[in-house]
N, C-alpha and C positions, 0 to 999 in steps of 0.2 A: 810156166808158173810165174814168168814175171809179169802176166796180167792179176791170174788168180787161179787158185787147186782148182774150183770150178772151171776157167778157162782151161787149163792145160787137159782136165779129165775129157770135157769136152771135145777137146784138139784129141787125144788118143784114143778117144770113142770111136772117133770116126774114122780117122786115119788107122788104126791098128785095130779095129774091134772089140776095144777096152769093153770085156765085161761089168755086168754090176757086180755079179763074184766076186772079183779082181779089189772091185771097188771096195767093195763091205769089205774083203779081206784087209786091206790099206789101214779104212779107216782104225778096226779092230787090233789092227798091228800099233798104231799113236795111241790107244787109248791105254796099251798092255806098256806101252814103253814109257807112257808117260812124256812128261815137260823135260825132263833130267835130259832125254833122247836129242830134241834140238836145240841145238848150239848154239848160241849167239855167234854172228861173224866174230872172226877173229878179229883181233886185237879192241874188240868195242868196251872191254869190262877194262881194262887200263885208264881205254880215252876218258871213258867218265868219269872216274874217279880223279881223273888230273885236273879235267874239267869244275869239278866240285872243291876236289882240294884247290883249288887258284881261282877261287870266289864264285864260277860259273854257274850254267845251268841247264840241267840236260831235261827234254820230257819226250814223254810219249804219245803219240797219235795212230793208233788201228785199228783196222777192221774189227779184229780179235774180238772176245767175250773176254770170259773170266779167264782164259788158259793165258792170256798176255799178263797177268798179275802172278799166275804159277809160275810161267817163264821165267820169268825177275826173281822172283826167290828162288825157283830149282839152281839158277845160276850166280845169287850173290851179288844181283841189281838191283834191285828193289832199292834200295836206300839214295843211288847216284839218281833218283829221278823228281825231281820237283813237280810237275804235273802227270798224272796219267790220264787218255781221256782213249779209253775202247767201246765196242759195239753196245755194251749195258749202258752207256751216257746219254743215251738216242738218239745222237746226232745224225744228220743224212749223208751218207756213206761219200766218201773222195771220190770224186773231185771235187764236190764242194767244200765250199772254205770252213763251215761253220764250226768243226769241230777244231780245227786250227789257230780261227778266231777266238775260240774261249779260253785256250790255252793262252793266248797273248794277253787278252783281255786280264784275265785271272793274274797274268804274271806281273801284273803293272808294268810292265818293262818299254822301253820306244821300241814298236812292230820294226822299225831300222836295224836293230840288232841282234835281228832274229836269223836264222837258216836253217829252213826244215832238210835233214837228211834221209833220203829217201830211194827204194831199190828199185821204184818203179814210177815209169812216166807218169803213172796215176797220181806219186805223192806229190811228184813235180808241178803236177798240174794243179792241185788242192792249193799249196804253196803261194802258188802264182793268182789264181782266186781269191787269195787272203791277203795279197799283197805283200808276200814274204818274199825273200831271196829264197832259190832252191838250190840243194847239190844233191846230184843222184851219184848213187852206191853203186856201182857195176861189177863187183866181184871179180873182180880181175879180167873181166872183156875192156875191151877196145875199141875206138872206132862205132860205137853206139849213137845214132843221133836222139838230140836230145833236148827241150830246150833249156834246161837250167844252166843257171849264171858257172856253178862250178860239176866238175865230174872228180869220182874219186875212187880211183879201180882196187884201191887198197887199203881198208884203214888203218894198217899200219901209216902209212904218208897223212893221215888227219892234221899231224899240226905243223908239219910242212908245207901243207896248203892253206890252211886257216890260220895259224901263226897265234899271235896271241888275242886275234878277233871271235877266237872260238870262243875263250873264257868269258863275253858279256851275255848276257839273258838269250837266250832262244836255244 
């Protein structure tokens, strides 16, 4: 899954037999459970609003459709986010840069003080096509190669590592 629910369905397709049954059943289980069902990582709904409260500025970049905008309300984000830019923006999908780019563009802000954080090489890679600094989210692994400037296995440690460079635009 840390490519894409495509990629991993695909990987247990094959390897374990993943029925479409299995499949349909999955997806009919997220749409019965709704947005409420996944969590934002932990500790992420603190960082932004600290972020926000101390002049910052947090946005978003996904795949997603319109369920990245349920997300953020079902959980009380919505307001920490200055930009949103999802799959209804028409942008061409990560790794390219372009939907990255608008989000800089849009923010006025110098592309210098930006850092996309992201849970996979893909975002890292968008990032880096944009000419952004990247930090990948590893969820508590280790030892993950990778190329971004920073790694961050826990975002509790967000401003331990990012210090008070978090609070400028990106």
């Amino acid at each position: 899954m840390a490519v894409t629910l495509g990629h991993a369905l695909d990987h247990y397709r094959a390897r374990l037999g993943l029925t479409e049954e299995t499949v349909a059943r999955y997806h009919a289980y997220c749409r019965q459970e709704g947005p409420q069902a996944a969590a934002p990582f932990p500790h992420v709904k603190e960082i932004c609003a600290r972020v926000c409260a101390q002049g910052g500025h947090n946005h978003l970049c996904t795949h997603r459709g319109a369920s990245a905008k349920a997300l953020l309300d079902a959980h009380g984000l919505n307001p920490y986010f200055s930009r949103i830019v999802t799959a209804a923006d028409g942008f061409a999908r990560k790794p390219a840069p372009d939907s990255v780019l608008h989000i800089v563009r849009t923010s006025g802000a110098d592309k210098r003080l930006f850092w996309m954080i992201g849970d996979r090489e893909l975002d890292v890679k968008a990032a880096h096509n944009a000419g952004v600094r990247a930090c990948l989210y590893t969820n508590g692994e280790r030892g993950i190669a990778t190329e971004a400037e920073r790694v961050l296995p826990d975002f509790a440690d967000f401003f331990a590592l990012f210090g008070e460079e978090a609070l400028g635009e990106g």
